[in-house]
C-alpha positions in Angstrom: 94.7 97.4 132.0 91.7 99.6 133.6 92.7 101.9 136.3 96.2 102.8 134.5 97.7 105.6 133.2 98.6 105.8 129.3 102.4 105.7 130.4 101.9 102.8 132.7 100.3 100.9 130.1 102.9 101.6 128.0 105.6 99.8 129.8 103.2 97.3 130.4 103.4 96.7 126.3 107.1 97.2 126.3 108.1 94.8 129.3 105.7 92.1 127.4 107.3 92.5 124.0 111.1 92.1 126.2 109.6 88.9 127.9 108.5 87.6 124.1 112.2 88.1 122.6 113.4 86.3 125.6 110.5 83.5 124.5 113.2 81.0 123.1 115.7 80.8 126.1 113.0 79.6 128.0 113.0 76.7 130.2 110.1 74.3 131.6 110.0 73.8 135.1 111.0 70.4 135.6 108.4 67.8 136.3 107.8 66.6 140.0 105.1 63.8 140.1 103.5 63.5 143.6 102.5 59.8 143.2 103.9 57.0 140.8 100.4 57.6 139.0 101.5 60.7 137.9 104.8 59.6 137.2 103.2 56.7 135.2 101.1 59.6 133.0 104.1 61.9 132.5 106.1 59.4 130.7 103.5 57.9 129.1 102.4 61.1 127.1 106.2 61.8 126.0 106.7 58.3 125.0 103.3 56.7 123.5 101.1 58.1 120.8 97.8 57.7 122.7 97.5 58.1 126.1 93.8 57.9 128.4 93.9 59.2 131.6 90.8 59.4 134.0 90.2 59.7 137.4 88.1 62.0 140.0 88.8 65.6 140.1 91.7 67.4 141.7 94.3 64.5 140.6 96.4 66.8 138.5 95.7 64.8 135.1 95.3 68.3 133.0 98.7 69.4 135.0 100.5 66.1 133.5 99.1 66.4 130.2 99.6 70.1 129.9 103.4 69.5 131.1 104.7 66.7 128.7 103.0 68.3 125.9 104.9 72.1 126.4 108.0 69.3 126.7 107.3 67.7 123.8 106.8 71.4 122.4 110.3 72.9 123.8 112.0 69.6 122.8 111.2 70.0 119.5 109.6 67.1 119.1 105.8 68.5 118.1 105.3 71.5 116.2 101.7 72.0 117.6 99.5 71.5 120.5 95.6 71.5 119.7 93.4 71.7 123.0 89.6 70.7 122.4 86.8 69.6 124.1 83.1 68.6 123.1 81.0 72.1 124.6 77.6 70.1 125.1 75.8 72.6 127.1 75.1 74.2 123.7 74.6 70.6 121.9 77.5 70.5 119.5 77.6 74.3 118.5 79.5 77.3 119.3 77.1 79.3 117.2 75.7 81.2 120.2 79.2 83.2 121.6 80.1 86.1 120.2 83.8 86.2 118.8 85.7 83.7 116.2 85.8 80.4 116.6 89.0 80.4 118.9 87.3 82.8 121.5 84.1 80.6 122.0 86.4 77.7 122.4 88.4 79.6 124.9 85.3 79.5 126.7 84.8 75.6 127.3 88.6 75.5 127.9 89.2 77.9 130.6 90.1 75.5 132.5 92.7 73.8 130.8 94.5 77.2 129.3 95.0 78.3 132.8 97.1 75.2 133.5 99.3 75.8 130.8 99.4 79.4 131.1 100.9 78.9 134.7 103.4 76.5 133.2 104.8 79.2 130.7 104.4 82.2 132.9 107.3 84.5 133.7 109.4 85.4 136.6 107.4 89.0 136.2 104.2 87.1 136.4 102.7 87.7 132.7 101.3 85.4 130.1 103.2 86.7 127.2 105.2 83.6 126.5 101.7 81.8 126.4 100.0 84.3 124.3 103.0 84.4 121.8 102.3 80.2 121.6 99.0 81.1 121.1 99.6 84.4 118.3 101.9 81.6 116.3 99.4 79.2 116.7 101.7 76.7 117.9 99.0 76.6 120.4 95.4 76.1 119.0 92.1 76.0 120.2 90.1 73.8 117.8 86.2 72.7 117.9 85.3 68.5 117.9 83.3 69.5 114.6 86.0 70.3 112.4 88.6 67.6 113.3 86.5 65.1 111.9 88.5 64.0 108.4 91.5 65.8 109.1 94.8 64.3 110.0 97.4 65.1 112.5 101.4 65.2 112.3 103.8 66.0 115.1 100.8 66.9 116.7 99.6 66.7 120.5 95.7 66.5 120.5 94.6 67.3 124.0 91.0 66.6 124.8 89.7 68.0 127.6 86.6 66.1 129.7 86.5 63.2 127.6 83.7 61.8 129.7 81.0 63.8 127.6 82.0 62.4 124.7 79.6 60.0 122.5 81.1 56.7 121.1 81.5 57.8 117.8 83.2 61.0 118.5 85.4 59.1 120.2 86.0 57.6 117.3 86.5 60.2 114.8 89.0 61.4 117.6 90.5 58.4 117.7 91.4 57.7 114.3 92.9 61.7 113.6 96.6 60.5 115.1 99.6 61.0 112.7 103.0 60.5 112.5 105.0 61.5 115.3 101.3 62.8 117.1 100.0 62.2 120.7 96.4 61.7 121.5 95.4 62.5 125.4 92.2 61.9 126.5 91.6 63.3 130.1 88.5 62.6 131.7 86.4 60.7 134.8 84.4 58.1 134.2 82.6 58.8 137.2 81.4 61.6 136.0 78.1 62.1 133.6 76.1 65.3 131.9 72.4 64.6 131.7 72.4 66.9 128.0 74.7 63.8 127.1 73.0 61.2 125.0 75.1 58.8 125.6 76.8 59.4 128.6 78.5 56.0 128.7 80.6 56.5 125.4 84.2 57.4 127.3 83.0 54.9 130.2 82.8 51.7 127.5 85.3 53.4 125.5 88.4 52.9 128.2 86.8 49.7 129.2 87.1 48.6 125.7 90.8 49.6 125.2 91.4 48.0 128.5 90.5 44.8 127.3 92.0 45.4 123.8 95.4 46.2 125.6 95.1 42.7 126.7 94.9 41.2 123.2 98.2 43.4 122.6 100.2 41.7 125.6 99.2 37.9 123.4 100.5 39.7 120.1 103.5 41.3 122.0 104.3 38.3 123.5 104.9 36.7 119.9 105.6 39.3 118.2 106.7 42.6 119.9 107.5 44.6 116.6 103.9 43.4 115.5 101.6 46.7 115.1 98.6 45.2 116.6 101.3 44.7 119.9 100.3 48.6 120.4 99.8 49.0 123.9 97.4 52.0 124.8 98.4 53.5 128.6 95.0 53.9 130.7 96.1 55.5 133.9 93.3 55.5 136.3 93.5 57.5 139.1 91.4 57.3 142.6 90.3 59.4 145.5 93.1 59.3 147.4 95.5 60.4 144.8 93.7 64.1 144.6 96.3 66.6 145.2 94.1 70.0 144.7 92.7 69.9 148.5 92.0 67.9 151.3 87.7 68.6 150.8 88.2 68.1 147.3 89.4 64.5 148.4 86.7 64.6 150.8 84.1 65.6 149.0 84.4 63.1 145.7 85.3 60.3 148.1 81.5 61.7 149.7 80.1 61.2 146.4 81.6 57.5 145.8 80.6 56.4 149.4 77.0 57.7 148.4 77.0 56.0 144.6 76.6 59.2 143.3 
């Protein structure tokens, strides 16, 4: 609010707090896929309890995620959405940012808390129905470090660039989902970070549940109530379903053309 007067700031305050009390006759936008991928992903996060989507840049798979999870939210049908995401330029620390731990998460998830602020923002333009989500908690920001052991009901866990994940913290990851929870991994496997020991974890990771899915389809086939008949969406996305901009398409089909 630099540059303002005290009485402009003031009605700044007041018009937020009116947008909050108006917080629960609010509507999502409704979803428009623009390809059957994202279609594919939309449903597949409101309907399954984990859910892997990966893909090059620019092909709107925070966007989905971040949209059937407020859903989920406004439906009633989660009571919290956890956004997380492994922030390896420091190693596996958030030690060196100032501010609690939400704030130096905030940090790593920039990205991802823009999308769902534009979801939830209001006619006037302001983030208050977001920051209300947020003040509730309904809306957390959570380090990798302390989901380890805990457990996770009516839940959506959103992990943002699963690709720099290790093996086993996909593991811990994937063994937090409780009842009624949804697990979304978004990441490109394409995509590696040199400060990543093992930069192939999410890589053999999907590949792995790939073929597990395929054991699922022989149990389904005999038994479809069967638990181990679990089938695990992996929606992979490509080059020419980028939607951000025509050089983003361009420039990460430059970068496959190139093997880089």
């Amino acid at each position: 609010m630099a540059h303002t007067t005290k009485s402009q700031r003031k009605r700044i305050v007041v018009q937020e707090v009116q947008e909050v009390e108006t917080f629960h006759n609010f509507r999502m936008p409704p979803f428009k896929a623009c390809n059957h991928r994202q279609k594919f992903l939309f449903n597949a996060a409101r309907t399954s309890p984990f859910v892997i989507a990966t893909g090059p840049a620019g092909t709107g798979k925070s966007y989905v995620g971040a949209h059937a999870a407020l859903q989920l939210y406004f439906e009633g049908k989660i009571d919290t959405i956890i956004l997380t995401r492994n922030p390896l330029p420091t190693g596996t620390s958030l030690g060196f940012f100032a501010g609690s731990e939400s704030e130096k998460m905030a940090v790593w998830l920039g990205p991802v808390i823009g999308t769902f602020k534009k979801l939830l923002r209001t006619k006037t333009g302001s983030d208050a129905h977001f920051n209300y989500l947020v003040g509730k908690k309904f809306i957390q920001y959570q380090p990798l470090e302390t989901i380890k052991g805990s457990s996770f009901d009516r839940t959506f866990i959103f992990v943002e660039e699963s690709q720099e994940l290790s093996m086993e913290q996909l593991k811990t990851l994937t063994t937090r989902i409780g009842e009624d929870s949804v697990l979304f991994l978004n990441g490109d496997v394409a995509q590696g970070n040199s400060r990543n020991r093992n930069e192939r974890g999410y890589r053999e990771f999907v590949a792995m549940v790939v073929k597990e899915n395929e054991h699922s389809e022989q149990v389904k086939a005999q038994d479809p109530t069967h638990w181990d008949a679990t089938i695990i969406p992996v929606i992979e996305f490509t080059a020419d379903e980028i939607v951000r901009s025509g050089i983003t398409r361009k420039v990460v089909s430059m970068f496959e053309r190139h093997g880089v």
